[in-house]
Structures are given as C-alpha cells and as structure tokens.
N, C-alpha and C positions, 0 to 999 in steps of 0.2 A: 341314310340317303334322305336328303329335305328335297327333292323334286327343285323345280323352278324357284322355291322361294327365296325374295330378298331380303337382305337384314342390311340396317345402316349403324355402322361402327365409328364411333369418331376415334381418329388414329392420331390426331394433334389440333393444338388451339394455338392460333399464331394471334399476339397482339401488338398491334404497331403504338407507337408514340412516338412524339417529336419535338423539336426544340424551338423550332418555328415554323412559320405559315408556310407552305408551298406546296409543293407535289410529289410522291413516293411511287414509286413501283414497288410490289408486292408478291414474288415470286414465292410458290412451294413446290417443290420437287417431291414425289416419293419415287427412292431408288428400286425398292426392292420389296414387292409381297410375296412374302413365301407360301406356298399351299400343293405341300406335297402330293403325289396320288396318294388314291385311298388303297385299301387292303386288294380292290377289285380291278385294280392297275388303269383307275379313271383317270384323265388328263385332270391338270389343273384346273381352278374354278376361272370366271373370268371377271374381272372388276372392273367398274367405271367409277372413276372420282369424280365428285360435281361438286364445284363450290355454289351453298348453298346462302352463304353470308357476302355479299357485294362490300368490298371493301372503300370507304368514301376517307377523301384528307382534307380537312378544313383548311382555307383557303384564307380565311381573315373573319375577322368582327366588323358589320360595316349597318350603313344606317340608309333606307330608301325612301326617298320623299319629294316631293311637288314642288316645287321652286317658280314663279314667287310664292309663299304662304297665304297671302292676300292681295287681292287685287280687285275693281271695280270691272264692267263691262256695262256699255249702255245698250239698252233695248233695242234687239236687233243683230248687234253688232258680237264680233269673237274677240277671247280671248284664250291665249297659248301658254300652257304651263307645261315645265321641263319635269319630269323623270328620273332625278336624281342619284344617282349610288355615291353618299359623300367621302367613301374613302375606301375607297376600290383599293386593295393591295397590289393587284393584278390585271389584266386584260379582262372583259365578261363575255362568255360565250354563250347563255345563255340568259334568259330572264322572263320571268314571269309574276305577274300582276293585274291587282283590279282594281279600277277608277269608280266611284261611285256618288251621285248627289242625293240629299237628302229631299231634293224643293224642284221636279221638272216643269213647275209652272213658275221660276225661276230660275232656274237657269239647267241646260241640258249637255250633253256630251257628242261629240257632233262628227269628231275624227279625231283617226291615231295616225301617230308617224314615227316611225321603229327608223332604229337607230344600228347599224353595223351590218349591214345588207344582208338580214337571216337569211338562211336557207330553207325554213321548212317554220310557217309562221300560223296564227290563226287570232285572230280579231274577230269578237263578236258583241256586241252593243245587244243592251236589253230593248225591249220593242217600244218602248216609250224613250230611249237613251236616257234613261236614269242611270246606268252602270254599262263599262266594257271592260273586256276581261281577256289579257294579251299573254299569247305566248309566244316565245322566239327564240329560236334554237340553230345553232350555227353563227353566231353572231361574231363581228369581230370590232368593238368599242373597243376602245384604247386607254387601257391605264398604263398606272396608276393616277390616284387622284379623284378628285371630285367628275367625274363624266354621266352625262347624260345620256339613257338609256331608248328615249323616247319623248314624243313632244305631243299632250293632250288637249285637244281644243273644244272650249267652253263657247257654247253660245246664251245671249241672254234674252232671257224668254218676256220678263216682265219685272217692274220693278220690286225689290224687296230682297235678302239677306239666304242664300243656298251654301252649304258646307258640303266639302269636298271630302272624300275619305278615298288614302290609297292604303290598300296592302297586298307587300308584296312576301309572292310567296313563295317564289326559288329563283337564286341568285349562284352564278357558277362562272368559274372561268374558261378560256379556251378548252382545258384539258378534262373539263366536268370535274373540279375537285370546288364542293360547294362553297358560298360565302355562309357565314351565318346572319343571317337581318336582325339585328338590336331592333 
C-alpha cells in the first residue's frame, strides 16, 4: 500500500514533423489503463493525464524591421516608421516588440499605432521615451506578404545623428503557431 503517493510515468513520446509551414492538430488518446484490484478487493487507482510539453508548429522563417531604414526629421517636428514582418507566410495574430534610441537628446519615441484591432494590448514607453515595448495579442493583419504590424513615431529633439534598434520578439499567427524571426 503507497498511501496518497504520486509517481509520473511516461507512457508515450509522440513527435510531430512536417513538410511545410502551417498548422497541425495534435491528438493522443489513451484507450485503456489497466489496474487491477489488489489482493484486498481495493477499487482501481485513478489517473489524470497532463500534458506537460505544449506542443508549438512553425509557421514560416520571416524577418522584422522598421521601414524607412533612414530618414531625417527637423527639430520639432515627427517622423513615422513602419513595423515590418517582410514575409509573413500567413495572417499575424499576435506580435511583440521593442523600439529603442540610442541619443534622447536627439531624437525620442513619442507614440505607437498597433495594427489589426488587438484585443488585449499593452504599450509602455521608458520614462525618458528612449525605448517602448509592445504587445499585441488577438490581432488580425493580413497576410501574406510583406504587412505592417504597427507604425512608430519618432520625434526630433535636436540636431545630430540617433539610431533606432527594433527587436522583435514573438511573432505568431492567427492560430498561435509561432513565426521564427531571422
């Protein structure tokens, strides 16, 4: 008699692969655990199965970046750079990323504009808007293709030379089956 105690048994490894990009459903059934009574006419034990491994399906190879690359803004005044996913296989349902400048006494980060009317979003700007860091979840942008995800706007503080750094850092489509970011 082991009392209450639990023990975790692995009973099968399922491993998926596939021939191209898209989306899988991933069913496992167990038909039948057998567990006799014991000598003392105890009912059977009782098990719960828990998948403990979340199963993900790559969705594509795809590349995310700021378009234009370069561009000027005079003292004062904004400029708008796009959000990129250059080669979305698929629709994006979610996305998340962070905008960052190297020079806030050059130029700053000033507003975001999300793209595929999220559902459940969160934008937040460091307190000097040196960097903001977006996420967006329920989206529905429209691939495939080159689409833009969102649209960052750059104000300029003062004259002189500021560099922009994005990365992003989860890209997924409608159905959560992840891109990968080259």
């Amino acid at each position: 008699d082991f009392g209450n105690q639990t023990t975790d048994v692995e009973i099968a490894t399922v491993e998926v692969t596939g021939e191209d990009f898209g989306t899988a459903d991933v069913n496992v059934t167990v038909n039948n655990i057998d567990d006799a009574p014991d000598d003392a006419g105890s009912p059977p034990a009782e098990y719960t199965i828990t998948n403990t491994n979340n199963a993900s399906v790559q969705v594509g190879v795809t590349d995310v970046a700021l378009s234009p690359t370069d561009q000027s803004a005079i003292v004062g005044d904004n400029v708008t750079y796009d959000v990129v996913v250059a080669n979305a296989s698929d629709d994006i349902g979610t996305y998340v990323f962070d905008v960052s400048t190297n020079d806030t006494s050059t130029a700053t980060i000033t507003d975001v504009a999300l793209r595929g009317d999220p559902f459940n979003q969160t934008v937040a700007f460091a307190d000097d808007n040196s960097s903001v860091s977006v996420a967006a979840v329920g989206t529905e942008v429209s691939g495939p293709g080159s689409v833009t995800i969102a649209q960052v706007t750059v104000s300029g503080e003062s004259a002189g030379d500021a560099a922009l750094d994005l990365t992003a850092d989860e890209l997924s489509n409608l159905e959560g089956s992840l891109y990968t970011i080259d």
